[in-house]
C-alpha positions as CSV (number, residue, x, y, z in Angstrom):
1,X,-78.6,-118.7,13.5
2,X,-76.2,-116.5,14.7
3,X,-72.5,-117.6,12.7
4,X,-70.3,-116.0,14.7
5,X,-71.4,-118.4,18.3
6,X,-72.9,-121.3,16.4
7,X,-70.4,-124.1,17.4
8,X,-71.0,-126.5,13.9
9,X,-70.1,-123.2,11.9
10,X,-67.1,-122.2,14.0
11,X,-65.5,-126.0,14.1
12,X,-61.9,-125.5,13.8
13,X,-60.0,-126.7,10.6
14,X,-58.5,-129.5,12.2
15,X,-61.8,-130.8,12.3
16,X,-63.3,-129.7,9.5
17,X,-60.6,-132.0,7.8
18,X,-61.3,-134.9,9.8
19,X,-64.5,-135.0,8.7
20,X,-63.6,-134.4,5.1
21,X,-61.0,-137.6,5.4
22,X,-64.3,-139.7,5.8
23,X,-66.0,-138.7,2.5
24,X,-64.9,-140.8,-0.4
25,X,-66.2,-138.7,-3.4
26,X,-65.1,-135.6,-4.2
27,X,-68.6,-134.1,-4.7
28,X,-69.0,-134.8,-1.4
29,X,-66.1,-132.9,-0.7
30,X,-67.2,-130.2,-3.0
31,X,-70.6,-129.5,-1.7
32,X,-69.6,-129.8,2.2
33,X,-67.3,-126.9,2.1
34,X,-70.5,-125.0,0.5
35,X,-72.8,-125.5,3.8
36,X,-72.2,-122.2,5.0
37,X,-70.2,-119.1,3.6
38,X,-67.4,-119.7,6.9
39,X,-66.6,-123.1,5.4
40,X,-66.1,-121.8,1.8
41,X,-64.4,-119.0,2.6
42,X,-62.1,-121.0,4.6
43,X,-61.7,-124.1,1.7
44,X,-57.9,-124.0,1.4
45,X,-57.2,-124.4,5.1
46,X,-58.8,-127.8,5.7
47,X,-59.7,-129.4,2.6
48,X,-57.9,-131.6,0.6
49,X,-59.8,-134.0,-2.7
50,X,-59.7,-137.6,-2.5
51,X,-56.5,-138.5,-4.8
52,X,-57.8,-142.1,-4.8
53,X,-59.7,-141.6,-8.0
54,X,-57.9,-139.0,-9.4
55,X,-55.5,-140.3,-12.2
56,X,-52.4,-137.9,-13.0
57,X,-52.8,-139.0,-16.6
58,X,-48.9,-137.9,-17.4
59,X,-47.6,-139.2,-20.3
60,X,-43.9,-139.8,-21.6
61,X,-43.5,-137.0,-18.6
62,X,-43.5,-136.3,-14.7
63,X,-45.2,-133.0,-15.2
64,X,-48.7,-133.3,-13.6
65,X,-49.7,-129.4,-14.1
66,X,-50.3,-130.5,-17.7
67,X,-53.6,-132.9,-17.3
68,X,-57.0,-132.2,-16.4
69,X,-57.8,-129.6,-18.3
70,X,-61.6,-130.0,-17.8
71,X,-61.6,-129.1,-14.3
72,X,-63.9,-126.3,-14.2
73,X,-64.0,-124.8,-10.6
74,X,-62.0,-122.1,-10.5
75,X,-62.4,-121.4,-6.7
76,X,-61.3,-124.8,-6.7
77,X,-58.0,-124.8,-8.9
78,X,-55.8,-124.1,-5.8
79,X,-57.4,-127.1,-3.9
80,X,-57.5,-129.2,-6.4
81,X,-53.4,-128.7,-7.6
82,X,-52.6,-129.3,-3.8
83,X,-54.4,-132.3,-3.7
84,X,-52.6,-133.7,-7.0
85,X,-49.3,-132.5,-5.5
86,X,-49.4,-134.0,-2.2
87,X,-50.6,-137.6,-3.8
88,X,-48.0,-140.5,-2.4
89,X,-49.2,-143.1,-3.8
90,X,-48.9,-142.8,-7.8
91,X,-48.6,-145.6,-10.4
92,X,-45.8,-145.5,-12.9
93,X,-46.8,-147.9,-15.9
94,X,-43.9,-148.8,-18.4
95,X,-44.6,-149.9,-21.8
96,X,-47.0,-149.6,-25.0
97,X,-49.6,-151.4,-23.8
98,X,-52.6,-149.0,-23.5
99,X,-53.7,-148.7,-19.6
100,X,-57.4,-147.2,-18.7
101,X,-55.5,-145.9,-15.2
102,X,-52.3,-144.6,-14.3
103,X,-50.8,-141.7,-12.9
104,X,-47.3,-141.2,-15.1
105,X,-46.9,-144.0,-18.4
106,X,-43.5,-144.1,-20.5
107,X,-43.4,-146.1,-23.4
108,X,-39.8,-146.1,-23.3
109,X,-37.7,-146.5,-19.5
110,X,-34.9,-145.0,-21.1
111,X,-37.0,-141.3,-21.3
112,X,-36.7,-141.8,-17.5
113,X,-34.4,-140.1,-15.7
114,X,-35.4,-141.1,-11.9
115,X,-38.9,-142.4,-10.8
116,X,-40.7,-139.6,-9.3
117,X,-40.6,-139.3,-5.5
118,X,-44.6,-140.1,-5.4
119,X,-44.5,-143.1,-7.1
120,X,-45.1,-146.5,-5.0
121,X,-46.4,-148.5,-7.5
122,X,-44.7,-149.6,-10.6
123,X,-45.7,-151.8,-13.5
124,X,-43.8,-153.1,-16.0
125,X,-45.0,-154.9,-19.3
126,X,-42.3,-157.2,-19.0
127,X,-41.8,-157.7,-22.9
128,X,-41.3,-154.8,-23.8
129,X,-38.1,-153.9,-21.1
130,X,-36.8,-156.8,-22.3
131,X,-36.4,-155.2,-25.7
132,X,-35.3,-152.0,-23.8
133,X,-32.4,-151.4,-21.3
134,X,-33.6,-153.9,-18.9
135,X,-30.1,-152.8,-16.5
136,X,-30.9,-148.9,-16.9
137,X,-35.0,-149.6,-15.8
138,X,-34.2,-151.9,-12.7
139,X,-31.1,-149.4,-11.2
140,X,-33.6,-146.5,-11.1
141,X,-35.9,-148.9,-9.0
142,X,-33.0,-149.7,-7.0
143,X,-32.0,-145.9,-6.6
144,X,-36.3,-145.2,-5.5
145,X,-36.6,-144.5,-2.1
146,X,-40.3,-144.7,-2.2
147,X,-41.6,-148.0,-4.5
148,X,-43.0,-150.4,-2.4
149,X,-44.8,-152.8,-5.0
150,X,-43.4,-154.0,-8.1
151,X,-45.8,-156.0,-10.8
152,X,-43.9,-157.2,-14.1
153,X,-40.9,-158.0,-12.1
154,X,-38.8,-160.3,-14.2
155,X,-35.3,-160.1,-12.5
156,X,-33.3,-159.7,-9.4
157,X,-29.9,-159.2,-10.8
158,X,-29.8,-155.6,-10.3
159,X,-31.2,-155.1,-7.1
160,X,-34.5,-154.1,-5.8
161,X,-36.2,-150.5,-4.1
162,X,-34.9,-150.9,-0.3
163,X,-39.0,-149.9,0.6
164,X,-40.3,-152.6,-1.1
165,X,-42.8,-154.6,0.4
166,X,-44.7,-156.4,-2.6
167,X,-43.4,-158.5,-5.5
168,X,-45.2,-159.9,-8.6
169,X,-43.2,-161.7,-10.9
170,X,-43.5,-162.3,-14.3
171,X,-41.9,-165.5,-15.7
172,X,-39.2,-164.6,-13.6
173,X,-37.2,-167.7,-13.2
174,X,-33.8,-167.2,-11.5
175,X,-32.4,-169.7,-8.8
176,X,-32.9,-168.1,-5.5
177,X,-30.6,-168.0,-2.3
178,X,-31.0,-166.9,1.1
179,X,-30.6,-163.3,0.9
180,X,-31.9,-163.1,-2.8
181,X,-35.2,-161.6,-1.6
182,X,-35.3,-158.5,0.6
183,X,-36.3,-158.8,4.5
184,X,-38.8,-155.9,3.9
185,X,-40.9,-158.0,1.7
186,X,-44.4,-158.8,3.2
187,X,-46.1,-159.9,-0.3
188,X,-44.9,-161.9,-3.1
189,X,-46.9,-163.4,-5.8
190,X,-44.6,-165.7,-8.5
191,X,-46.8,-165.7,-11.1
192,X,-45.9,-168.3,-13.5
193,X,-43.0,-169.3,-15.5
194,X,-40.9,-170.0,-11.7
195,X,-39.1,-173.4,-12.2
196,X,-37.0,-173.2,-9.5
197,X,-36.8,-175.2,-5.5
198,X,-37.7,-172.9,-2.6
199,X,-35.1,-174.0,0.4
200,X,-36.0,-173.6,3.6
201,X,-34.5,-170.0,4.7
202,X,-34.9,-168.2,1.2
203,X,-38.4,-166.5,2.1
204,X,-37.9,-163.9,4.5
205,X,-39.3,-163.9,7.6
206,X,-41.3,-160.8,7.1
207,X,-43.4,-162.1,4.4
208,X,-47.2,-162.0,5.1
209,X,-48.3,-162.8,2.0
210,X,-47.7,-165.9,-0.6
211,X,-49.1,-167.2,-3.9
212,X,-47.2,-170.3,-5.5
213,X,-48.7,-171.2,-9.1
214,X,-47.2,-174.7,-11.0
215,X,-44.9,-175.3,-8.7
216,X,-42.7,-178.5,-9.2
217,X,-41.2,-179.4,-5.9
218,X,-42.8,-181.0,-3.2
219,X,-42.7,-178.3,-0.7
220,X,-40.6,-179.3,2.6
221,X,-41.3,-178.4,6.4
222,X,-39.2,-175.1,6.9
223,X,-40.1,-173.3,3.8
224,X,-43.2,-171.3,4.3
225,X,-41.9,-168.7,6.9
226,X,-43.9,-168.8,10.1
227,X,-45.0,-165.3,9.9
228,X,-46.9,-166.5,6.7
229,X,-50.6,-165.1,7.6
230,X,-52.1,-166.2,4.1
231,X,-51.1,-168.7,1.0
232,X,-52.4,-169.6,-2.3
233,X,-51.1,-172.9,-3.8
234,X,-52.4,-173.4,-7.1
235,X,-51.9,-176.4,-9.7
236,X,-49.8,-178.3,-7.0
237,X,-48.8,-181.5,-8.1
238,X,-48.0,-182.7,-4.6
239,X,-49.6,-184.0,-1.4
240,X,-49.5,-181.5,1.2
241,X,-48.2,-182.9,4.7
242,X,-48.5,-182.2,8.2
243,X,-45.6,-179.3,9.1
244,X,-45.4,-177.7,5.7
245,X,-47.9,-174.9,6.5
246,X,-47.1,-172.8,9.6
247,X,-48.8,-172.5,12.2
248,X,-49.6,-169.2,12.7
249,X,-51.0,-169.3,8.8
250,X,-54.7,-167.9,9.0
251,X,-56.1,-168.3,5.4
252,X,-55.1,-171.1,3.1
253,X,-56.5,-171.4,-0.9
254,X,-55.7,-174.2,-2.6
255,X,-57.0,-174.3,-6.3
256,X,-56.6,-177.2,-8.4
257,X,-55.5,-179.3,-6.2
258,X,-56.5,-183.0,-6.0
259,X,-54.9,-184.5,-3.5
260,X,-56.4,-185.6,0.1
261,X,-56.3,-183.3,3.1
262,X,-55.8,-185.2,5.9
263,X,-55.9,-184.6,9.7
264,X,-52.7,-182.8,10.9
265,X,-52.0,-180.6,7.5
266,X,-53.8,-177.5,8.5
267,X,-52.9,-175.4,11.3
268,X,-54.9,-175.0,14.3
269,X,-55.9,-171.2,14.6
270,X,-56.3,-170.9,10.4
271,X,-59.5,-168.5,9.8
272,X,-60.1,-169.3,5.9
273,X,-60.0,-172.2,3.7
274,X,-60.6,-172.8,0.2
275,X,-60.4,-176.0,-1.6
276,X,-61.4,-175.9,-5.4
277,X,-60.6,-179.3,-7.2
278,X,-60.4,-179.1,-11.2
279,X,-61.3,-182.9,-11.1
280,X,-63.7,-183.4,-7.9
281,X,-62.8,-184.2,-4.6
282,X,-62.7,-187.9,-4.3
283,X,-62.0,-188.1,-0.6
284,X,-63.7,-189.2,2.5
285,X,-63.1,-185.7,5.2
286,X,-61.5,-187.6,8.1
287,X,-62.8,-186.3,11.3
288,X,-60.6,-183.6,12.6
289,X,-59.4,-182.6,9.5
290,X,-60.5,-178.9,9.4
291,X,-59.0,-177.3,12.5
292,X,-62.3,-175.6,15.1
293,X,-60.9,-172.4,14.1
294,X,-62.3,-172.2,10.6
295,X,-64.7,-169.1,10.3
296,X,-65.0,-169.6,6.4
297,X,-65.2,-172.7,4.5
298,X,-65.1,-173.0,0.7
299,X,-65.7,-175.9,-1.5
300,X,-65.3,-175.8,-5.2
301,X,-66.0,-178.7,-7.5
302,X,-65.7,-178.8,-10.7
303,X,-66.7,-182.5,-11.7
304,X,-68.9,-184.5,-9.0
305,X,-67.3,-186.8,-6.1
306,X,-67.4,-190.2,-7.5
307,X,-70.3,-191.8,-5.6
308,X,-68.9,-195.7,-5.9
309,X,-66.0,-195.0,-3.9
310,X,-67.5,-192.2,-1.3
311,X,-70.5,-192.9,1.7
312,X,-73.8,-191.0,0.6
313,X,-76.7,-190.8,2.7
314,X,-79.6,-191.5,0.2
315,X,-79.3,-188.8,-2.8
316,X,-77.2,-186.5,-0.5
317,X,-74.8,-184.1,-3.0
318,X,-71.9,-184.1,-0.6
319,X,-70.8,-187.4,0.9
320,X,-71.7,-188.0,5.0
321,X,-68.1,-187.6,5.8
322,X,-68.1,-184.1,4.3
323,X,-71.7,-183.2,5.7
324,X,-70.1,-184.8,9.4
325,X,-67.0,-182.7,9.6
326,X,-68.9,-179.4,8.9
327,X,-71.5,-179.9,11.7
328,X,-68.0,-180.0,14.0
329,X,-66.8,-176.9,13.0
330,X,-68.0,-174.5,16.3
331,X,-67.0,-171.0,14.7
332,X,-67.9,-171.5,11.1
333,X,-69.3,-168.6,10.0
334,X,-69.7,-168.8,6.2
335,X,-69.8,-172.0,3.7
336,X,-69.8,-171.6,0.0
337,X,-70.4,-174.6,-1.9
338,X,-70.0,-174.9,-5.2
339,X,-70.5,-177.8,-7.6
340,X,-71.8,-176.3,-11.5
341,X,-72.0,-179.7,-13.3
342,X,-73.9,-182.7,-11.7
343,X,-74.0,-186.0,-13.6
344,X,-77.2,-187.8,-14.2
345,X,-80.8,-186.6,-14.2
346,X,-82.1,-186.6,-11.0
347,X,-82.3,-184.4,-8.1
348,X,-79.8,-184.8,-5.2
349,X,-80.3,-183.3,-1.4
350,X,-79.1,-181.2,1.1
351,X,-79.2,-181.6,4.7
352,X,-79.0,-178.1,5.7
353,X,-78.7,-179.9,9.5
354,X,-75.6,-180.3,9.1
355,X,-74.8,-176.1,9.3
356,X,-73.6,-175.4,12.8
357,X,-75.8,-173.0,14.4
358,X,-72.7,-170.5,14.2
359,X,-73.8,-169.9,10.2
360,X,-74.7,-166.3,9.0
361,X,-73.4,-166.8,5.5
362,X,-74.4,-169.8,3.0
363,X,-73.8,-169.7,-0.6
364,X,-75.1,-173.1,-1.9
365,X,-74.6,-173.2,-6.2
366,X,-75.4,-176.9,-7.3
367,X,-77.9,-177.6,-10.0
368,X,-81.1,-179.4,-9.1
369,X,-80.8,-179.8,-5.3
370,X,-83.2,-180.0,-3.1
371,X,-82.9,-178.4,0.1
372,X,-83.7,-180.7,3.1
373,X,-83.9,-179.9,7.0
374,X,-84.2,-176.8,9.3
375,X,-82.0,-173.7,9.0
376,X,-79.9,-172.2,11.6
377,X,-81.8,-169.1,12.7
378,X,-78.2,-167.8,12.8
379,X,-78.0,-167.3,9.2
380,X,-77.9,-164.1,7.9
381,X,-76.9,-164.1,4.0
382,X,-78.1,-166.7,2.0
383,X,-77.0,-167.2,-1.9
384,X,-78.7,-170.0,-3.7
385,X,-79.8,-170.9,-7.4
386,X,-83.3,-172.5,-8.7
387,X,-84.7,-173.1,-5.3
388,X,-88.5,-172.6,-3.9
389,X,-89.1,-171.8,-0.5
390,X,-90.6,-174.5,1.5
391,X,-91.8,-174.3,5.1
392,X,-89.5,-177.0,6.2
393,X,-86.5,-175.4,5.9
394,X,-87.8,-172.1,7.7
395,X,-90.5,-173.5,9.2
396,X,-93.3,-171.1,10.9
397,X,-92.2,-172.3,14.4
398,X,-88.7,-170.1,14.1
399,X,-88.2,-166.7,13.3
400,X,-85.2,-165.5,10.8
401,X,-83.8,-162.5,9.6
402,X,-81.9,-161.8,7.0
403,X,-79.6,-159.4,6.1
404,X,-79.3,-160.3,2.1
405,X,-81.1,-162.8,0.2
406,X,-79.8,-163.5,-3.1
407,X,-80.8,-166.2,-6.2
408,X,-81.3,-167.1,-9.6
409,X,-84.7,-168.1,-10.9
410,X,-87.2,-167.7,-13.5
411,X,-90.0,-166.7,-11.0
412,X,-89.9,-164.3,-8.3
413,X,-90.7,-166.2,-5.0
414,X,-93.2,-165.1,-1.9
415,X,-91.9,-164.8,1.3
416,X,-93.2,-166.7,4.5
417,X,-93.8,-164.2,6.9
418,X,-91.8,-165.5,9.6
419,X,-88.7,-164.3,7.6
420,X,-87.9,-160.6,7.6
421,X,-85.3,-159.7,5.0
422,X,-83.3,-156.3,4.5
423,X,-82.3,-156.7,0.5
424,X,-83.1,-159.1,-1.8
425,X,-81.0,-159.4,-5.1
426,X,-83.1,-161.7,-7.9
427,X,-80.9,-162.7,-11.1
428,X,-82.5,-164.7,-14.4
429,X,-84.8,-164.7,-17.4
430,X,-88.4,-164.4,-16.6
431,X,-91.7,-165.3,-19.1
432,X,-93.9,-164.6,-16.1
433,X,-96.9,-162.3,-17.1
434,X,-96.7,-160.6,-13.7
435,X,-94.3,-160.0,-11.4
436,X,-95.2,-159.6,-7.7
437,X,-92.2,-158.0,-5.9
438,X,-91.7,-159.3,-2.1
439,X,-93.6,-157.4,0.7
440,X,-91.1,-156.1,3.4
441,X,-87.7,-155.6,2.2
442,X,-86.5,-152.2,2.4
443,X,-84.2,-153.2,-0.8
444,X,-84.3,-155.2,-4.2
445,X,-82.4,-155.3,-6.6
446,X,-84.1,-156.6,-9.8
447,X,-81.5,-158.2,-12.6
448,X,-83.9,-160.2,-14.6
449,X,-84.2,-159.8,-18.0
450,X,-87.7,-159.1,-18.6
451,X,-88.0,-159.5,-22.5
452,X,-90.9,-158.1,-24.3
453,X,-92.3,-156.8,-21.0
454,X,-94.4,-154.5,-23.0
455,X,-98.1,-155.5,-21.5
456,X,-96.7,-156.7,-18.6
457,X,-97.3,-156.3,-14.8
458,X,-94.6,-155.6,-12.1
459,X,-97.1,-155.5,-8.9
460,X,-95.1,-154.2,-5.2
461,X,-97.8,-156.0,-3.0
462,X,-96.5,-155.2,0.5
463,X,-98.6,-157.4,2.9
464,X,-101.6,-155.4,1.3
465,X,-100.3,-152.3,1.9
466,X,-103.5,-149.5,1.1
467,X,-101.4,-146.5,1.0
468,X,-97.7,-145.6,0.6
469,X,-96.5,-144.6,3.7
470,X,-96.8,-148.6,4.7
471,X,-94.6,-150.1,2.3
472,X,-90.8,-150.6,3.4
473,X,-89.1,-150.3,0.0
474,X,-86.6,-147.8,-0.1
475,X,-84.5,-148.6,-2.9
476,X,-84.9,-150.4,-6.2
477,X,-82.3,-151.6,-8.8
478,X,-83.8,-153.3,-12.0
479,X,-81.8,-154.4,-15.2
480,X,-83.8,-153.0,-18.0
481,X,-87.2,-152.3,-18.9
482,X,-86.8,-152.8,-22.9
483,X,-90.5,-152.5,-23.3
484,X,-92.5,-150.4,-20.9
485,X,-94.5,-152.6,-18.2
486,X,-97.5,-152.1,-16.5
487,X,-95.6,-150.6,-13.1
488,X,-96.7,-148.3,-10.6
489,X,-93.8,-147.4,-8.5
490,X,-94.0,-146.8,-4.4
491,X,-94.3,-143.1,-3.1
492,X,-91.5,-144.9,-0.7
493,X,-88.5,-145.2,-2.9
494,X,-85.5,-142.9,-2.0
495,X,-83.0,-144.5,-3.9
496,X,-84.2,-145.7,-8.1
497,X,-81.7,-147.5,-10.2
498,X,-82.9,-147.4,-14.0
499,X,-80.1,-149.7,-15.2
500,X,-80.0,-149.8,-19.0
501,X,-83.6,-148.9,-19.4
502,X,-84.0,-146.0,-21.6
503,X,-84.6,-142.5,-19.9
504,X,-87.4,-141.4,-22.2
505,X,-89.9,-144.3,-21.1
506,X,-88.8,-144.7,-17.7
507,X,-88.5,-141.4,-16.2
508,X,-92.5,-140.6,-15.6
509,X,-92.1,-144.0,-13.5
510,X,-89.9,-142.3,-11.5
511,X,-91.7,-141.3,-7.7
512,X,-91.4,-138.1,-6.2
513,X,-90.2,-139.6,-3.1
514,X,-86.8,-140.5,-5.2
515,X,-83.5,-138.7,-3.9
516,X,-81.2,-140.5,-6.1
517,X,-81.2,-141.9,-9.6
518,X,-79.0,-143.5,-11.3
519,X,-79.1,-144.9,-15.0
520,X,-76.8,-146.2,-17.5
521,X,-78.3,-145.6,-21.1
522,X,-79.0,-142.4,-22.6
523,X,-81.1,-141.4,-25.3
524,X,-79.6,-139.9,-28.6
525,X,-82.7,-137.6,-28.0
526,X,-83.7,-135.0,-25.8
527,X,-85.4,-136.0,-23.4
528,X,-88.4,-135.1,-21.2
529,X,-88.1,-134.5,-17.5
530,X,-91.3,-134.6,-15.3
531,X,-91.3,-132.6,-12.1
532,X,-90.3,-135.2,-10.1
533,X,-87.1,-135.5,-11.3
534,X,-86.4,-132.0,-11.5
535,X,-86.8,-132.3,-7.6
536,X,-83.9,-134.9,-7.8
537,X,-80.9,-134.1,-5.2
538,X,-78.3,-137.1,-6.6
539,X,-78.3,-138.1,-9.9
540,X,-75.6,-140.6,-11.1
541,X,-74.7,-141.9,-15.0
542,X,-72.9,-145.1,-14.7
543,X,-71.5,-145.7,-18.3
544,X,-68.6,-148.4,-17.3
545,X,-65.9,-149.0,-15.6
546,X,-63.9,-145.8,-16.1
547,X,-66.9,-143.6,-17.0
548,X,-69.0,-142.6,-14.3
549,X,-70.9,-138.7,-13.9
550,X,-72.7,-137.7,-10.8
551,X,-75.0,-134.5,-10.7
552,X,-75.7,-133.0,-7.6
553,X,-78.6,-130.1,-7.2
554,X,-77.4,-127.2,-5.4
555,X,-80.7,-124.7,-5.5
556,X,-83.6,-124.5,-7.5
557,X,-81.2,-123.0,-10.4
558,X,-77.7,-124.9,-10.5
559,X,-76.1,-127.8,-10.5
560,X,-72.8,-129.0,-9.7
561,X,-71.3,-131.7,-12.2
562,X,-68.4,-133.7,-11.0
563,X,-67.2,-136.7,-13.0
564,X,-64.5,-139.1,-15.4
565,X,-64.5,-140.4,-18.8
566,X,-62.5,-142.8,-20.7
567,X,-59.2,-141.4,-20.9
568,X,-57.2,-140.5,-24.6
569,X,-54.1,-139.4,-24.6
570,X,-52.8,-137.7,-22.1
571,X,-55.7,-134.9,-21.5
572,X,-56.7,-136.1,-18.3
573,X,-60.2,-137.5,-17.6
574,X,-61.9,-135.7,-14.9
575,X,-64.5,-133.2,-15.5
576,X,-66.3,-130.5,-13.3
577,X,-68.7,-127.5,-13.5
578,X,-71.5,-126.0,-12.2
579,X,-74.5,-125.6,-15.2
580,X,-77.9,-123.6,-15.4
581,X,-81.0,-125.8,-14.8
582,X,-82.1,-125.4,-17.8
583,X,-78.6,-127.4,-19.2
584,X,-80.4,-130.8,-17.6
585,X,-81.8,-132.2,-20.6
586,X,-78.6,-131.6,-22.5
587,X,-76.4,-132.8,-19.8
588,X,-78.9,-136.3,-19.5
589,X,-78.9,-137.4,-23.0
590,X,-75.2,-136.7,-23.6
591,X,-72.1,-138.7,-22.0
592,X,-69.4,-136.1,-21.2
593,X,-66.2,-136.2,-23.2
């Protein structure tokens, strides 16, 4: 290859950070700019880190040269400082409270002298500027040019950032006015503790975005503003009437509510609705009721319908009228049902009929129900708990295919073969002497706890597969091995997820046809590492939350380590360098600190 005419070498920078915009991780970054010597050479003209997960970790200061000390790349260093430098979108925590994430923290508001031009996120813990200048704190906000969200907020009396955009309160409770809320405010959440009456022309038009919690007053046509596009009304004491929700409203959640819904109330056009009921439901769906818009439906129950006062068909979990108004619905996309606690003994049914042939997504949660009927061959994600496969529901005649099939269950089900699947997620507690994973699916991911499977059989039967090379599985996820099984793993399997099973008796399981591994336990021991993971391109160490370590191989004699620990103090918590192969086994059993 000639470098000097070879058109992916000689891309210009402007490209060459285009492309880098679309990669997420930083190793990423890191290891694209070393394709070729032009690209490294040329690093500080087009490449910029990923400031996303990078945490400025300053503390009781707005120096950010200070943190980070870990960051071991010194042809790096320049990059790396102009990528901090240039980040716009920094969170300023105030308080004691002990945050795993933030970019500047003071304990005390009055050490701050202006909130840093970078900042556009602040959050307060609200008790503890009450015991501080609570004045001083809230006229820097109102002096920021640049905060457009605001969580802890607990008054209005000194003004507001005029870029603001998003509010959450914090038993904020002050009467509010037309003009007591900025115009440029497009979400607002009111947390709890508000005691106050919303008049019609007190939210501002621009608001997009609205959660009401506990709220007291029945709320009055002319209230929501009609550019509301989404509201949450939770613990709402209140039947909701025709008018009160605009029209142009596209996703409505209403949690504890327990009231009827009755023709008229939602808008025509709404996308999304949600209706969880602490008590159960105990209402006939009149027909019309949900508008022929709705693309997702959710149904949350909490105690069952009462069944004297309600029209069931036979042992039907969900009354006719309910079943009735969902085969109506000509868009509905995705229906999640459910109901955790069911009264009696018996097994109830559902009519899976009743889903519109526009279904790709069906979540269905209700203890011991039987499914009834043929599915839509629309359907394309499909959630369920203790449920066998029977022919009636997919019968032979009808071909599916699904994109994601996930369940709980003790045993590990067979599937018909006129149902091709893509990934398979399996959750439970299995006693099952042998497992026999499902033939076909390119993914699974394996979440049952498998105790004591010492002795035991995981078999990957796919459709009698003889040799590798015909098996589909490309990537596994299992929970934990805590006692080796009986498992030989596919020559097929690119992507290996060891969970919390414990690198010294797993890793000999571990194919040579594996790109990436990732694990989550690590021995307090060296370890042994056969050949084929030495051949390993992607190795990743998930240890929480805020602890995560990725290892990339660069040649046959280095590796590049990029990755974050649990910050203390204000040190910083990301960590980088390139090691010798022969550090592996050091780096494996040890979490970075």
């Amino acid at each position: 290859m000639n470098n000097q005419t070879d058109k992916i070498v000689n891309l210009s920078h402007l490209i060459l950070n285009k492309i880098i915009s679309y990669l997420d991780d930083n190793i990423d970054i890191i290891c694209f700019s070393l394709v070729c010597k032009r690209w490294y050479k040329d690093r500080d003209k087009y490449l910029l880190f990923n400031t996303d997960s990078i945490d400025l970790f300053s503390l009781n200061t707005t120096d950010i040269n200070q943190n980070h000390k870990h960051f071991n790349l010194p042809s790096y260093q320049n990059t790396f400082m102009k990528s901090v430098q240039s980040k716009t979108d920094c969170l300023l925590v105030i308080g004691y409270k002990t945050y795993h994430n933030y970019d500047y923290h003071f304990d005390d508001a009055r050490n701050l002298k202006s909130i840093p031009s970078n900042v556009s996120v602040v959050s307060l813990d609200t008790d503890i500027v009450i015991q501080q200048n609570q004045e001083y704190l809230y006229r820097l906000l109102s002096e920021s040019q640049s905060v457009t969200m605001l969580k802890g907020c607990r008054t209005l009396k000194y003004g507001l950032p005029k870029s603001i955009k998003s509010i959450e309160f914090h038993n904020f409770n002050e009467p509010l006015v037309q003009g007591s809320l900025p115009n440029s405010l497009e979400v607002l959440d009111f947390g709890r503790g508000f005691k106050q009456e919303i008049l019609p022309g007190v939210l501002p038009n621009a608001l997009r975005t609205l959660t009401l919690n506990n709220y007291d007053y029945e709320i009055q046509p002319g209230v929501l503003p009609v550019g509301l596009l989404e509201f949450s009304l939770n613990f709402y004491n209140f039947l909701l009437k025709p008018g009160v929700l605009p029209v142009g409203l596209l996703k409505c959640y209403l949690y504890s509510y327990n009231f009827e819904i009755i023709p008229g109330v939602l808008p025509q056009g709404l996308l999304n609705f949600s209706l969880e009921s602490s008590n159960g439901y105990q209402y006939q769906m009149q027909p019309g009721v949900f508008p022929s818009s709705i693309e997702f439906l959710s149904f949350e129950n909490y105690s069952q319908p009462n069944q004297e006062d309600l029209q069931y068909s036979a042992e039907s979990c969900l009354p006719i009228s309910w079943l009735q108004e969902i085969s109506t619905l000509p868009n509905l996309q995705s229906l999640f049902i459910y109901f955790p606690y069911q009264e009696g003994d018996g097994n109830t049914i559902f009519n899976v009929n009743y889903l519109p042939p526009t279904i790709k997504s069906f979540d269905f949660i209700v203890p011991r129900t039987i499914l009834r009927g043929t599915m839509p061959t629309s359907l394309k994600k499909f959630y369920f708990e203790d449920y066998t496969f029977k022919d009636e529901i997919f019968p032979e005649t009808s071909q599916y295919h699904l994109e994601l099939l996930e369940y709980e269950n003790k045993i590990i089900h067979a599937i018909p073969s006129n149902i091709k699947i893509n990934e398979i997620i399996v959750r439970g507690n299995s006693k099952e002497q042998k497992i026999t994973i499902p033939s076909g699916v390119g993914k699974i991911k394996f979440y049952i706890d498998w105790s004591n499977s010492n002795g035991k059989i995981m078999d990957f039967d796919d459709n009698g597969a003889t040799n590798d090379q015909s098996c589909s599985l490309r990537e596994l996820c299992v929970f934990s091995f805590k006692d080796r099984p009986k498992v030989n793993l596919p020559n097929t399997i690119e992507l290996l997820d060891l969970g919390w099973s414990d690198l010294n008796e797993t890793l000999d399981l571990v194919p040579s046809s594996v790109r990436t591994l990732v694990y989550k336990y690590q021995s307090h021991i060296n370890i042994t590492i056969p050949n084929t993971v030495k051949t390993i391109t992607n190795i990743i160490g998930n240890f929480g939350f805020n602890h995560k370590q990725t290892i990339r191989k660069l040649d046959d004699n280095y590796y590049l380590l990029y990755g974050y620990y649990e910050n203390k103090g204000n040190s910083g918590n990301l960590i980088t360098r390139i090691f010798h192969h022969s550090k592996l086994v050091e780096i494996l059993s040890t979490k970075i600190q």
